[in-house]
Structure formats: structure tokens, C-alpha cells
C-alpha positions in Angstrom: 12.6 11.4 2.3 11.6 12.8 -1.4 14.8 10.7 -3.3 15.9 8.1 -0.5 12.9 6.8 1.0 9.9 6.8 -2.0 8.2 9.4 -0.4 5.2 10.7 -2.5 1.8 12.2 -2.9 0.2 9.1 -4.4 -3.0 10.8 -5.4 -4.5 14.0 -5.8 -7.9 13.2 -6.6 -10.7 15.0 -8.3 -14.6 14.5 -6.9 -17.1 15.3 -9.2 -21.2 15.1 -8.7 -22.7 14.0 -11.7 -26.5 14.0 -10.1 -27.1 17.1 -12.5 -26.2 15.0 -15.6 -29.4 12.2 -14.8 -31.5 12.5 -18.2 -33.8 9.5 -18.9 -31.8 9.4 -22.4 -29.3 7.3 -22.1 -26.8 8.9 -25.2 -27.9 12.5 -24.0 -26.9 11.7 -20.2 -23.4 10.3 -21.1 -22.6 13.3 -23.8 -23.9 15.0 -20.5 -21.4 13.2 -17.9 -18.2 13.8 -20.3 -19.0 17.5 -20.7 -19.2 18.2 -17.1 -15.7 15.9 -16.1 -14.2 17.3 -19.3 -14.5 20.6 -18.1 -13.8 20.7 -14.8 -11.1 18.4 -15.1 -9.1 20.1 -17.8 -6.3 21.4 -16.2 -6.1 18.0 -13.5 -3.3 16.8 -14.6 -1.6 20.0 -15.5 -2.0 21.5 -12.1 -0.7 18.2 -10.7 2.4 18.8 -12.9 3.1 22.3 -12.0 2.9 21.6 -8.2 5.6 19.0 -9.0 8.1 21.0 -10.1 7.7 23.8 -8.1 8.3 21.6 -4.9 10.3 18.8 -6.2 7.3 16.7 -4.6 6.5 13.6 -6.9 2.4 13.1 -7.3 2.3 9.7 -8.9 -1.3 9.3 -10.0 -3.8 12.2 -10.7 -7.4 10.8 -10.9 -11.3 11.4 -10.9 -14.0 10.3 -8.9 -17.3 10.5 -9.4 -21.1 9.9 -8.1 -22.0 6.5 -8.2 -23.2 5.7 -11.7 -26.4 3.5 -10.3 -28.0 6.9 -9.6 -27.4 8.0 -13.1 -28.4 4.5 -14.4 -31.6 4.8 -12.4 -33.4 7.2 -14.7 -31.8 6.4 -17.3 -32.7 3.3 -20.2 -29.9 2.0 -21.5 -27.2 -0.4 -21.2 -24.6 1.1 -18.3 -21.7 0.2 -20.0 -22.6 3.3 -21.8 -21.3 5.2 -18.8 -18.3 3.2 -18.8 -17.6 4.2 -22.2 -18.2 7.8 -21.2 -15.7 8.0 -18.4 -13.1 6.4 -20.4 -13.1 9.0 -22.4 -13.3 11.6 -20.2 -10.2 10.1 -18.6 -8.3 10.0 -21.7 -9.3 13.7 -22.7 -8.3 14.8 -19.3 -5.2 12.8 -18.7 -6.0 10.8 -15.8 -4.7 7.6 -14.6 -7.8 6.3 -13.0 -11.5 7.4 -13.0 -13.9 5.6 -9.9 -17.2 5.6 -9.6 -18.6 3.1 -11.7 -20.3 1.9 -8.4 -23.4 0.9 -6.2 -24.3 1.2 -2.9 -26.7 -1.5 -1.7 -25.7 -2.2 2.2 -29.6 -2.2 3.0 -31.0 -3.8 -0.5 -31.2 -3.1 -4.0 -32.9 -0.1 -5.2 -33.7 1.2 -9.3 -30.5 0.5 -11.4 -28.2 -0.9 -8.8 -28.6 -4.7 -10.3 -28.3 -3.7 -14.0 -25.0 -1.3 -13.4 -23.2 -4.4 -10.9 -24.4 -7.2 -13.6 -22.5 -4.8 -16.4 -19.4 -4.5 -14.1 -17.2 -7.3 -15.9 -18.5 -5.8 -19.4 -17.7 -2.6 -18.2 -14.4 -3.3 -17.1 -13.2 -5.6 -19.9 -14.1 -2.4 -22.3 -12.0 0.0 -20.7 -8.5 0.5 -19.4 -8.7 3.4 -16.8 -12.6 3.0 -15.2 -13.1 1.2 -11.5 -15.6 0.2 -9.6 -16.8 -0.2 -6.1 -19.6 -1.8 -4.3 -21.3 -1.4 -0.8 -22.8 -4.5 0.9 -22.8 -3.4 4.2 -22.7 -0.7 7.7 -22.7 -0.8 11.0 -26.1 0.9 10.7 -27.9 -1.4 8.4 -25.9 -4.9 8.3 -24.8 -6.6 5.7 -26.4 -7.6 2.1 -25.9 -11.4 1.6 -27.4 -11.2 -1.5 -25.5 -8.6 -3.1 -22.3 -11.1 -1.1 -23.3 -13.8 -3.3 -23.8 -11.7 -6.2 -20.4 -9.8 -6.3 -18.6 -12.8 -5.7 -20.2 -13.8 -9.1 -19.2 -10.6 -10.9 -15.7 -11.0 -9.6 -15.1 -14.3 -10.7 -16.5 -12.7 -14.1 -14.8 -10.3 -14.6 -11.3 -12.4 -14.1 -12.8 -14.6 -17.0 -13.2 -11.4 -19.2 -9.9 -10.1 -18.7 -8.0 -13.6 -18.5 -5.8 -12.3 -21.2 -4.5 -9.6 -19.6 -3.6 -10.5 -16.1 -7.9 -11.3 -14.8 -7.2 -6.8 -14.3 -10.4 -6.1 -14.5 -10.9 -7.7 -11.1 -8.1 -5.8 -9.5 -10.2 -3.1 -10.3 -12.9 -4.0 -8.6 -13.9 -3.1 -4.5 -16.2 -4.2 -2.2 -16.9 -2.4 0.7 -18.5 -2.3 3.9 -18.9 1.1 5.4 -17.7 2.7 2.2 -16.3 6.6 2.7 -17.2 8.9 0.6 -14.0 10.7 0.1 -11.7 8.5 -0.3 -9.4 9.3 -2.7 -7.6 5.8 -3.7 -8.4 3.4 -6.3 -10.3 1.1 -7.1 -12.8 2.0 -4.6 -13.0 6.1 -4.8 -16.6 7.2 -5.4 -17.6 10.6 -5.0 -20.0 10.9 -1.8 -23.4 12.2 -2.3 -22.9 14.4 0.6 -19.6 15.8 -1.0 -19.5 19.5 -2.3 -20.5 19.7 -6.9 -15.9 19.2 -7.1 -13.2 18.7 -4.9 -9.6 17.7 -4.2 -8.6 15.3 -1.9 -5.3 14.1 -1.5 -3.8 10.5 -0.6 0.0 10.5 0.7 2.1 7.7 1.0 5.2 7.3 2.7 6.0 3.3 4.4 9.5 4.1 3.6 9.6 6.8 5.7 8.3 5.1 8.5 10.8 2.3 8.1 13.9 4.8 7.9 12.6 6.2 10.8 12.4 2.6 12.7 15.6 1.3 11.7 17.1 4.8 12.7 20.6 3.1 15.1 19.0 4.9 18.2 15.9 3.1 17.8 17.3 -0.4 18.1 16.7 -0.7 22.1 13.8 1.8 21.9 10.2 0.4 23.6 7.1 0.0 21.9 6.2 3.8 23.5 9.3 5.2 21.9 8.2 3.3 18.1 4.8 4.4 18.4 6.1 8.6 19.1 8.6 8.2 16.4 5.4 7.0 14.0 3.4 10.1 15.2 6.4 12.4 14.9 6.7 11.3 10.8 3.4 11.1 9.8 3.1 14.2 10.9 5.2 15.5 8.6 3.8 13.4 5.8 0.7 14.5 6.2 1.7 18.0 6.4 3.3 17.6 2.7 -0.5 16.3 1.7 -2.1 19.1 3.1 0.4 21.7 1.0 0.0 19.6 -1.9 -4.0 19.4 -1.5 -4.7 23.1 -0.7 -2.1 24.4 -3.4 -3.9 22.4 -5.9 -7.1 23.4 -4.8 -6.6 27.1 -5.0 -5.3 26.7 -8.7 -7.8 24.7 -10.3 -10.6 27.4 -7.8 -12.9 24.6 -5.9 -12.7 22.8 -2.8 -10.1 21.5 -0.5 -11.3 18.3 0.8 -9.6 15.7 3.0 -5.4 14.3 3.4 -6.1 10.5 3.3 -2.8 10.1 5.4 -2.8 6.0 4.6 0.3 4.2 4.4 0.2 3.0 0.7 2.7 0.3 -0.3 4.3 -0.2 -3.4 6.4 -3.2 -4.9 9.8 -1.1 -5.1 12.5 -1.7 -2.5 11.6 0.3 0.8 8.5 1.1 0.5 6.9 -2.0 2.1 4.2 -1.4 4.9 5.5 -5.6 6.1 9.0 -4.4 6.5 7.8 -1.7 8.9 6.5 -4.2 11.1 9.9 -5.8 11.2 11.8 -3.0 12.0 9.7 -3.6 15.3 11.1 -6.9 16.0 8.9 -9.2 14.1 11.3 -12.5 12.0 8.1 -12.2 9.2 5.8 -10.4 8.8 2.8 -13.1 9.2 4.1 -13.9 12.3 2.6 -14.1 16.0 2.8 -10.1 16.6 1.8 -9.1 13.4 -1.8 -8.1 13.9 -0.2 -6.4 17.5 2.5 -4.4 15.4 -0.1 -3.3 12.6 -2.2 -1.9 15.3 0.6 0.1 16.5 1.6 1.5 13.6 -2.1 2.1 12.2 -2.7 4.1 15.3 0.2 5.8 15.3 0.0 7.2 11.9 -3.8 8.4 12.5 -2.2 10.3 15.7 0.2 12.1 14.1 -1.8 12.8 10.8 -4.6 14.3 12.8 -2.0 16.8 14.5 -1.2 17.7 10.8 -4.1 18.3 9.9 -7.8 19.3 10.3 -8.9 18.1 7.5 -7.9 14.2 7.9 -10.5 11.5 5.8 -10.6 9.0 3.7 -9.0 5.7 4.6 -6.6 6.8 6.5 -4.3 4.3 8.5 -1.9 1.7 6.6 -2.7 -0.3 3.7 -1.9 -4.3 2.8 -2.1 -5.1 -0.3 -0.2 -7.8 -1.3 0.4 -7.9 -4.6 2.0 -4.1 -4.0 3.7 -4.7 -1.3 7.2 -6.1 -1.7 7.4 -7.1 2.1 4.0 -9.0 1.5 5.0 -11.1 -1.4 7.8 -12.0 0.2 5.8 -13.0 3.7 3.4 -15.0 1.5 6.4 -16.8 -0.7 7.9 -18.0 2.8 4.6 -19.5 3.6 4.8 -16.9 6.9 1.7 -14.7 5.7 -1.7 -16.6 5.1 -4.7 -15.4 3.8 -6.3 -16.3 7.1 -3.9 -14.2 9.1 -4.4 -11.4 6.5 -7.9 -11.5 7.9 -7.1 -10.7 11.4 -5.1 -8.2 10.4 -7.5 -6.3 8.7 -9.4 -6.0 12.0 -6.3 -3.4 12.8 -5.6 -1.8 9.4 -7.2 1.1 7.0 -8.8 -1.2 5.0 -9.0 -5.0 4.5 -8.4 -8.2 1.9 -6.4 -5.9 -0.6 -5.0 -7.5 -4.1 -5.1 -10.9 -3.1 -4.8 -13.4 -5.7 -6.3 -16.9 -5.6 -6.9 -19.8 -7.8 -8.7 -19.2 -11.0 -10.9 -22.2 -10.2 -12.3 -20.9 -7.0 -15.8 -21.2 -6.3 -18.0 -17.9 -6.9 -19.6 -18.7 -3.3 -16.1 -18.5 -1.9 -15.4 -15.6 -2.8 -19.2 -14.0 -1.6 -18.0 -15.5 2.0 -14.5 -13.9 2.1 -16.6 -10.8 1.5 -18.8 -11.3 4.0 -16.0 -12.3 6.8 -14.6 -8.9 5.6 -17.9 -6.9 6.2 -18.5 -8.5 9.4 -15.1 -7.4 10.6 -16.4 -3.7 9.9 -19.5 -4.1 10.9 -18.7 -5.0 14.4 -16.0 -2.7 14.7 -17.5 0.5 13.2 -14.6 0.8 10.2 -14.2 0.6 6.8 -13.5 -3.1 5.4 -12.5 -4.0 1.6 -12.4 -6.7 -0.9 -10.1 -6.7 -3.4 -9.8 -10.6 -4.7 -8.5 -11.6 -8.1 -8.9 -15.4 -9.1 -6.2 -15.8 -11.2 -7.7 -18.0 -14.4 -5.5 -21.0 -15.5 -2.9 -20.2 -12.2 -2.8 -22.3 -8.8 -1.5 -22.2 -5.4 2.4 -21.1 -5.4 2.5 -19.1 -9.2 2.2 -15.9 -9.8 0.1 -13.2 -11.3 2.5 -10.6 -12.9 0.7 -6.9 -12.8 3.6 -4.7 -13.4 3.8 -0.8 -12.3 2.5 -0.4 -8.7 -0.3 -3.2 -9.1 3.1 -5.9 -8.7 2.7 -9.5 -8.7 1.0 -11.6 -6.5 1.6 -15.2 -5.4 -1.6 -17.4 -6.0 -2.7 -18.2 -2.1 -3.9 -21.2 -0.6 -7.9 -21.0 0.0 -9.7 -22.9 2.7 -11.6 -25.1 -0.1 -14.5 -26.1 2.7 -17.6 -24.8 1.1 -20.1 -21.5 2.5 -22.5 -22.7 -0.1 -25.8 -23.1 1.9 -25.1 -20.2 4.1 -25.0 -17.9 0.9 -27.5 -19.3 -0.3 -29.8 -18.5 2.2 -30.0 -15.0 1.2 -31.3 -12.3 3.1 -29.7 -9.4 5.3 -27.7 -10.0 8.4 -29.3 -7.5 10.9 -27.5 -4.9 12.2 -25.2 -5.2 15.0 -26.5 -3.8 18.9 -23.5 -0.8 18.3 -25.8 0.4 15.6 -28.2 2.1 18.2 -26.5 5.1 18.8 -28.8 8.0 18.5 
């Protein structure tokens, strides 16, 4: 599995509060914010190291989330970009890949320093190399923020301006949710939760390759959809299994919480490890195809089965990811003009997450954008789960070229956009009302 089939831990993830570092002094609350992820991060990455060699198990990315910076920003006068500039350098001092948390959550309006820190997001982002953010338009239990819609889709489209030179990243590093987790372990959208303990580890496994060897297996070729969906359960059990050692090891060394296994599938561009090329060990020509949304349901289900047996601390995302750019099986679907961005949709009905790295013409309009994000929160609205945005207008490219990432962000094909225009629906503003499955209690 470890050598043959790319299986990995592909996070172990620190959560760190920052509520104690609010201080209406700006300079004083950032020197405050490094001290406190300086220190309890310091031995992150060395931990991360040592439980590597000690099982042979390969942790890819160690990283750092943290409270969303609005709060801090709240009390605090200043330019938020300050913050920014703090967390970078808490993530070089520690050695981290990523840090998230640069982030807002305004499902039911705007409240003290939300506006200023999501207006600073393309600044932010341009400034530093290792900082993400993440934004919450909307629940199941209070609807969805058209207004903050409209607005992201503005910030997006900035912050692919800012960062034209290098690859429009600092939109690939940028998430908006609706029904945001608050332990969720994987970039760009990991915040940490304001009901979360003061620090944390949770862990994020991968694993699509496994899945695949296991579907291709010779005796699985006249198997039924019964049998596929066992043989799921059956290995991501044991992936998630290797997550919980790796989490709980990790945890007693460093001395503070165990947290969650985020057992989601999580794609990467190298040969094998392709969450599309599951789906056609099952039968399907392309993935993209009639079946597909059928086939991702499957799977997703299957792996939160078998995960859940493995362990009782299951959260996060959890389920399979579809990115495309890092997804080899994607790319490929999309380049065969099999996989649309409108079929992507449907899928994400079915999958962990939602619309993740997809990469559209640089000259798409901002109001666009706010209406893909909206389509994607209603999806989650209705259905009670977690929905995503991840959208990178790729400035100066159109339909059928490609944006070149590298590492496990790939490249991803420029897709055709449905050019009709959402304008005066955005524009109207307001809050779409919760849906009648809100009323629970």
C-alpha cells in the first residue's frame, strides 16, 4: 500500500485558539499570535518526522490551523494583513507547509471585522507563500449570504489579478464554504473551530490508490455493486486505522489533544492515486459520464462506512475529494471533454466537499463566480453537508489551456463556463432564508 499504491497520511494538522491573543493593539496582538503558534508548534514538524521513520508511514504535509482571524481583527485597529504577516512567520519558524485560518464566518451577516479581514484577503495572500483562507456564506440553519456571494466572488477574481505572475495561487488558496467544519484538517479551508479544545491534532489520510488496487483486484471483475461497495468498507478501514495510529502517536508526543481522522479520499496528480479512476474500475468508459454522480455516491458512502468502524473519532470532511487540478483521472476526464463543470456540480451533491481547484477563464465575470458559489451552498444547504468553492480564474488563459501548479496543486485545464449572466439575481442582495430541514429542535 505504503510504496505501490501512494498511500499516505496527507496531513497531521495542528489547531490552535488564538481568542487569548485579541488585544486592541494591533503590533501587540500579532507579536502575541506568533508567540503562542511559535510555541506550541515547535516540535510540529519534528514529531511528524519521527513518526515517519519509526513506521515507514509517509506524512506529506504538516500544518497549522488556527481561530478565524476576523475575531482577532474585531478588537483590534489595524490593517489585517498584519495577521497575515504574523502567520507567515510563524509558519516559517515552525516549519510548516500550510497555516489556515485567515478566515470569516458570515453565513447569517457580517459582524465587527469580518468585511475588513475578507477585503484584505487578495493582499494578504499575494504577501505570503504559506497562509490560506476560508469563508462561510452559508448553513442549513441560517441560509445563505448573497451578499458575502457577490462579494467573494470579487475577492477571488482579485486575488487571481494579484498573483497573475505566479500561477493566479493565491486563489487556489482560497475556500468558500457552506456549512464549514470546524476540524477539518485540509487546506485551504482548515480553521480552527471555536468550539475546538486551546490545541489539537487532527489527522487527514489519503489513500484513492488503495481503493483502486482494491477494485481492479482480478476477482473483482464480475463482482456486483454490493461486493465493490464491501471491498470499499473493508480498505478504508484500514486506512483510517493507519490515521488514527498516526494521530494519537502524535498527539501523545507533542502532550495535547487527539482530535478527529478526516478519512477523505484526497487525490493527487501522480499516476494511481486518482479518485476518477476509482470510479472506472467500477465500469464507468470516463469518468464524467452517465453513472458518475451514481459511482461517487457509492464510493463516498462506502469509505464513511468503513472509516467510522475504524474509528471513533471520525470528522472533518470525510468522504472523497474532486479536485481537478489534483487529480490526474480529472484532468484527463476534462481534456476528453467527458467531465463538465456542470456535471462536476452534480457530483458534488454526492462527494466530501464540492467545486474543488477548478480553473476558468481569466476574463470571467466577478458575478459568475458569486453564483457558482451560491449553486454550491444551496447544494449543502438542502442536503445538510458541507459544500466548497475552490475557483481560480486563470488571468490571460482561455477555454482548452492550462494552468501549470506543480507539486500536488497539478495543472488544470481552463473549463468552459455557462457565459449567461446571474447579474440581477446577485445583485439583489439579501439572505436566502433557511431551508424547512432547518427546524429541527
Amino acid at each position: 500500500m505504503l510504496k505501490r499504491e501512494n498511500l499516505d497520511i496527507r496531513t497531521v494538522t495542528m489547531g490552535i485558539s488564538l481568542l487569548d491573543c485579541a488585544e486592541p493593539d494591533i503590533d501587540k496582538a500579532c507579536t502575541r499570535v506568533y508567540d503562542k503558534i511559535a510555541r506550541l508548534a515547535q516540535n510540529h514538524v519534528k514529531t511528524g518526522e519521527e513518526i515517519e521513520k519509526r513506521y515507514g508511514i509517509p506524512i506529506i504535509n504538516k500544518r497549522i490551523s488556527v481561530t478565524p482571524i476576523a475575531m482577532l481583527a474585531a478588537s483590534a485597529r489595524g490593517s489585517p494583513v498584519k495577521f497575515a504577516a504574523a502567520l507567515q512567520k510563524a509558519a516559517d519558524t515552525t516549519g510548516v507547509n500550510y497555516i489556515g485560518g485567515y478566515s470569516a464566518l458570515v453565513h447569517k451577516g457580517f459582524s465587527a471585522g469580518d468585511r475588513e479581514l475578507i477585503e484584505s484577503i487578495p493582499e494578504a495572500l499575494s504577501e505570503t507563500t504559506k497562509v490560506c483562507s476560508s469563508v462561510n456564506i452559508g448553513s442549513t440553519r441560517a441560509g445563505i449570504n448573497i451578499d458575502a456571494a457577490a462579494l467573494m466572488g470579487r475577492i477571488i477574481k482579485r486575488a487571481a489579478e494579484e498573483t497573475a505572475e505566479s500561477f493566479c495561487f493565491g486563489a487556489a488558496k482560497i475556500v468558500v464554504f457552506c456549512n464549514a467544519v470546524e476540524d477539518n484538517p485540509f487546506m485551504a479551508g482548515a480553521f480552527h473551530g471555536t468550539g475546538e479544545p486551546d490545541c489539537v491534532i487532527n489527522v487527514g489520510v489519503s489513500g484513492p490508490g488503495v481503493v483502486r488496487s482494491a477494485v481492479s483486484k482480478p476477482e473483482m471483475r464480475g463482482a456486483d455493486i454490493g461486493t465493490i461497495a464491501e471491498t470499499i468498507k473493508r480498505t478504508a478501514f484500514k486506512i483510517t486505522r493507519m490515521g488514527q495510529l498516526v494521530g494519537t502517536q502524535a498527539a501523545e508526543a507533542l502532550g495535547v489533544p487527539f482530535g478527529i481522522v478526516d478519512l477523505s479520499l484526497a487525490p493527487t496528480p501522480a499516476v494511481g492515486d486518482s479518485v476518477a479512476h476509482i470510479l472506472e474500475e467500477m465500469g464507468l468508459e470516463k469518468c464524467g459520464g452517465y453513472g458518475t454522480t451514481a459511482a461517487l455516491a457509492l464510493l463516498n458512502d462506502a469509505v464513511k462506512k468503513g472509516g467510522v468502524m475504524a474509528s471513533s473519532s471520525v470528522g472533518g470532511l470525510s468522504g472523497a475529494f474532486i479536485p481537478v487540478s489534483e487529480d490526474a483521472g480529472m484532468i484527463d476526464a476534462v481534456k476528453s471533454g467527458a467531465l463538465s463543470l456542470e456535471k462536476l456540480e452534480a457530483m458534488t451533491a454526492v462527494c466530501s466537499v464540492g467545486l474543488d481547484m477548478i480553473v476558468v477563464p481569466g476574463d470571467i465575470e466577478t458575478d459568475i463566480i458569486a453564483a457558482i458559489i451560491a449553486d454550491q451552498a444551496a447544494i449543502g444547504m438542502i442536503n445538510g453537508k458541507t459544500t466548497a468553492v475552490r475557483i481560480i480564474p486563470a488571468i490571460g488563459k482561455k477555454e482548452g489551456d492550462v494552468l501549470e501548479f506543480g507539486g500536488l496543486f497539478g495543472s488544470g485545464p481552463v473549463m468552459n463556463v455557462n457565459r449567461f449572466s446571474p447579474k440581477r439575481f446577485i445583485e439583489r442582495g439579501g439572505r436566502i432564508p433557511a431551508p424547512l430541514q432547518s427546524l429541527k429542535n
